[in-house]
N, C-alpha and C positions, 0 to 999 in steps of 0.2 A: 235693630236689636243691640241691647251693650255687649261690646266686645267679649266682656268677661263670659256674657253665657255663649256667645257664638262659640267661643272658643274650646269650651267647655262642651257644647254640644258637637261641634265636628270628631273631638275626642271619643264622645261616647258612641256616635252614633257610625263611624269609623270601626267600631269592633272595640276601643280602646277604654281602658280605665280612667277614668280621674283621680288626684290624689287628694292628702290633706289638705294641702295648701291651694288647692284650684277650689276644695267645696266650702273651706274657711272665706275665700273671695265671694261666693256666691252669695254666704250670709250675709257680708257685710256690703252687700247691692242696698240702694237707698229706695225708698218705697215706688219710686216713680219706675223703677224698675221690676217690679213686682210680675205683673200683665207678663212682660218677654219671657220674665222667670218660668209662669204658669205653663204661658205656653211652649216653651221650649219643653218643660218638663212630660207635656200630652204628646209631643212626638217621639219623645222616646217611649214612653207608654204604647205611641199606638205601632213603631216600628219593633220591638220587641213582644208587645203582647195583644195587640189591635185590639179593637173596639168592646170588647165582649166584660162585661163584668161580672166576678164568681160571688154570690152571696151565700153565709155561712152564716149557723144559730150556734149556741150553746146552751145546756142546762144547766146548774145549781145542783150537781148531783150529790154533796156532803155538803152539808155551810157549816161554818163557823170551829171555835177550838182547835186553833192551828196555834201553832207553838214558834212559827215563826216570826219577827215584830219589823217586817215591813214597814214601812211610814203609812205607805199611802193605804194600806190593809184593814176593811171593815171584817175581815174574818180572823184578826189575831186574837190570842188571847189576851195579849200586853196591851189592848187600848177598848176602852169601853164604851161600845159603840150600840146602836138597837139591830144588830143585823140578826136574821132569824139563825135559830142552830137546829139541825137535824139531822141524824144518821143517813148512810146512806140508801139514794131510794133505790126500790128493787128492781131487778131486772125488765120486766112488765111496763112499769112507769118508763123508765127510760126507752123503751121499745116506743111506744104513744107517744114519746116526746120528738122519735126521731120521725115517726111517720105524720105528723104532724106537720113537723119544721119540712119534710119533701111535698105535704101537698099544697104549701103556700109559697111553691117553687124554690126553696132555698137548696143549696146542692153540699154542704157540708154541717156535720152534726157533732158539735163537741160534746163529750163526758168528760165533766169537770170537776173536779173533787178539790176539798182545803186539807191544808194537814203537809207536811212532808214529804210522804210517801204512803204509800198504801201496804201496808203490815199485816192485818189480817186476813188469813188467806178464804174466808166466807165473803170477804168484799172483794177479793180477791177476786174469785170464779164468779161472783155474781158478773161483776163488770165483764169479766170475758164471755160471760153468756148472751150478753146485752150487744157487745160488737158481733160477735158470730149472727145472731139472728139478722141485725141490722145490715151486715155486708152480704148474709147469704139473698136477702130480698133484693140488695140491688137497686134499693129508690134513693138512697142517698149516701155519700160516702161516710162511714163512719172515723172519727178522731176522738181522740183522747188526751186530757192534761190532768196526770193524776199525783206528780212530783217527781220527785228522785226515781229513777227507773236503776234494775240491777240489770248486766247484759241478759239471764235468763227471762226476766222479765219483758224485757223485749222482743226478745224472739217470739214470747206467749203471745204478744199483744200481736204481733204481725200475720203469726199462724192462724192467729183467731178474726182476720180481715183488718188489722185497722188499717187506717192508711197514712193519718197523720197524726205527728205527736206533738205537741203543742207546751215549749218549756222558754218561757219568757226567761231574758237576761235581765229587764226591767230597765238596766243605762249601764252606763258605761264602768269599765270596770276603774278607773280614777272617781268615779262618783261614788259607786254602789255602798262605803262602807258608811255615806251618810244618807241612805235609805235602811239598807239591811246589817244588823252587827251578828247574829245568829247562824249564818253560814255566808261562804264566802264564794264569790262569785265561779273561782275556780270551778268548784261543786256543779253547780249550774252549767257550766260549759263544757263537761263530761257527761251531763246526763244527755246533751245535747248531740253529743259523738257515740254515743251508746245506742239510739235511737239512728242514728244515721248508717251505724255497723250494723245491725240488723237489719236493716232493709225499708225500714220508713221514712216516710218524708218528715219534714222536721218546718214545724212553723215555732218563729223565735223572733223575738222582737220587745218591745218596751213601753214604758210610758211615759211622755213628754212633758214640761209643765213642772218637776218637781225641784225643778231651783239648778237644775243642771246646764252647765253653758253652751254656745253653741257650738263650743270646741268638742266638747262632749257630747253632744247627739252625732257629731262629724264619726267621733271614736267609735260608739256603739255602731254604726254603719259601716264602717269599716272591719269591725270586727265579726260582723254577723257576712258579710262579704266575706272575706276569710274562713268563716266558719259552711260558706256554701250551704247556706241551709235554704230551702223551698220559696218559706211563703215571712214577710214581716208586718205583724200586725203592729199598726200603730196608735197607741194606746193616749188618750188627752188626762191629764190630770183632775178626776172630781172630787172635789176635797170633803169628804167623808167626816161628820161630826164626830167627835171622840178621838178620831188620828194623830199624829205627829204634822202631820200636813193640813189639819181642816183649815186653820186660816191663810194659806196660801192661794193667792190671786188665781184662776184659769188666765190660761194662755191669751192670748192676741190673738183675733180669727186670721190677721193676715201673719204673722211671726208661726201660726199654728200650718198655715199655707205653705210657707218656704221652707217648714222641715220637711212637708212632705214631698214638695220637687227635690230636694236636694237627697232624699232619700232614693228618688225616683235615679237622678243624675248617677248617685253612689252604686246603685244596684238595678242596673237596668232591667237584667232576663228574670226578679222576679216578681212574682204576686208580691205586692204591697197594700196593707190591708186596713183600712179605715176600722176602728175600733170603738170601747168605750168611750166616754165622753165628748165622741166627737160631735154630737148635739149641742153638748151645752157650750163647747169650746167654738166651734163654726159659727152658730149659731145661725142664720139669714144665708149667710156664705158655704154651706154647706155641702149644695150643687158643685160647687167648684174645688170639693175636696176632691172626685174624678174627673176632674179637668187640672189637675197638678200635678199627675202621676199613677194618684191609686188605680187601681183597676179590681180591686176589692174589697167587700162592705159587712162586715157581724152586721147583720139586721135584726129583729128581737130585744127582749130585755138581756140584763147582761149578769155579771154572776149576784150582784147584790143592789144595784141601779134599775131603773126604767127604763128602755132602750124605746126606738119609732115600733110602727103598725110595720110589718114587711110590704104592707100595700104603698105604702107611702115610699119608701125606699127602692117601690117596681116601679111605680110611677114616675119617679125622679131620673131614672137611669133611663125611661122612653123617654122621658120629656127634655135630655139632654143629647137625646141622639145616637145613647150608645145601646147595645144591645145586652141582653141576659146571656150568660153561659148555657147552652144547652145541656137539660138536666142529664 
């Protein structure tokens, strides 16, 4: 094994942290180092979190006329794109969508909404009537990503069963002002603590791919580490016609590889969560996004993309030898 990950790995797996300049070394490992990378990163995976993998859906619960102009965003309103637009669905619907996503074994169920924040209070109690049922049944954990949360807001959401709230940083905050100019990352890392002073777990994480270095994915790692939050979904850049980003390359399956060990390295005790684009970014190599660290998979389509069959995604996690979280 090269020195640089041994050393790295006695650290982590020691109890200890690594820092910038140990996972900046890691990046800059040359491909023939890749493999030791992988797998140093599945022993930290299997000594912190062992073998079991948590699969999680989402719904499309608002699309479209968000006022925020994200780059990579098929739901803004600043970039003219074909993504469907529709108020949000009603309580019912979302009920179906969650008992659904439990009988094709997945164990977590996002409500997701576009837009800022959630303002009117008829979408308001719909959405908390939708978690209440869902957490009172018991077949799947209920989550929520609905924007900007106020402290009162969160308490409601907690009372009312959720369990996780789900408020992407997207990258780092030296990058963010050339993805988002509309609010500032600050905003985002407050609603982030606001969800955490209430009582829920907090999935926070980004997306990879969009011209950010890999000083910069080092930084958003570090900082969602600092910010202790749960679970980090890791998001692959799919470049959405109409975007500030549609002509932007995807990633490298093996460059898309050693963000996630080093992610893995950065933040051992948590869920790490294989997300959007990670089909089309993996692509062949896919298998081997839970053999790098993740231990977590969005199975499904995703809020405005095609995502795998969950069959295909159960399939792959027996046929690599790891087991399903028990629902």
């Amino acid at each position: 094994m090269f020195p640089v990950i041994q050393k790295a790995l006695e650290i982590v797996l020691s109890g200890g942290n690594i820092g910038r300049e140990e996972a900046l070394e890691l990046f800059d490992l040359p491909q023939e180092a890749m493999l030791d990378l992988l797998v140093a990163a599945h022993r930290i995976r299997l000594a912190y979190k062992g073998n079991a993998v948590e699969l999680c859906s989402i719904v499309n619960a608002k699309s479209g006329r968000c006022t925020e102009n994200c780059a990579f965003c098929a739901q803004s309103t600043y970039h003219r794109t074909a993504v469907d637009v529709y108020p949000l669905l009603p309580a019912e619907e979302l009920i179906r969508r969650a008992r659904s996503a439990a009988a094709s074994g997945v164990h977590r169920f996002g409500i997701v909404t576009s837009g800022t924040r959630i303002s009117r209070l008829e979408e308001w109690r719909e959405i908390l009537r939708a978690v209440e049922v869902i957490a009172k049944e018991g077949k799947i954990w209920p989550d929520a990503s609905l924007g900007f949360l106020t402290p009162e807001q969160a308490r409601e959401l907690q009372e009312a069963g959720l369990c996780m709230y789900h408020h992407n940083l997207e990258t780092a905050p030296s990058f963010f002002r050339q993805i988002c100019t509309t609010h500032d990352i600050a905003e985002d890392i407050a609603t982030v603590e606001v969800a955490k002073e209430a009582g829920l777990k907090v999935c926070c994480g980004g997306i990879l791919g969009m011209g950010e270095t890999p000083a910069q994915r080092v930084e958003l790692a570090l900082l969602l580490r600092e910010l202790d939050v749960d679970s980090v979904p890791l998001n692959f850049l799919n470049p959405i016609p109409g975007t500030p980003l549609e002509h932007r390359p995807l990633m490298e399956p093996w460059e898309a590889l050693k963000s996630v060990a080093i992610f893995r390295f950065i933040l051992p005790d948590k869920n790490i969560r294989l997300c959007g684009g990670k089909e089309k970014t993996l692509r062949q190599l896919l298998p081997l996004g839970l053999l790098a660290g993740a231990d977590s998979l969005m199975t499904g389509n995703y809020l405005t993309t095609r995502g795998r069959e969950s069959s295909l995604d159960l399939e792959m996690i027996r046929d690599l030898g790891l087991v399903i979280t028990p629902a």
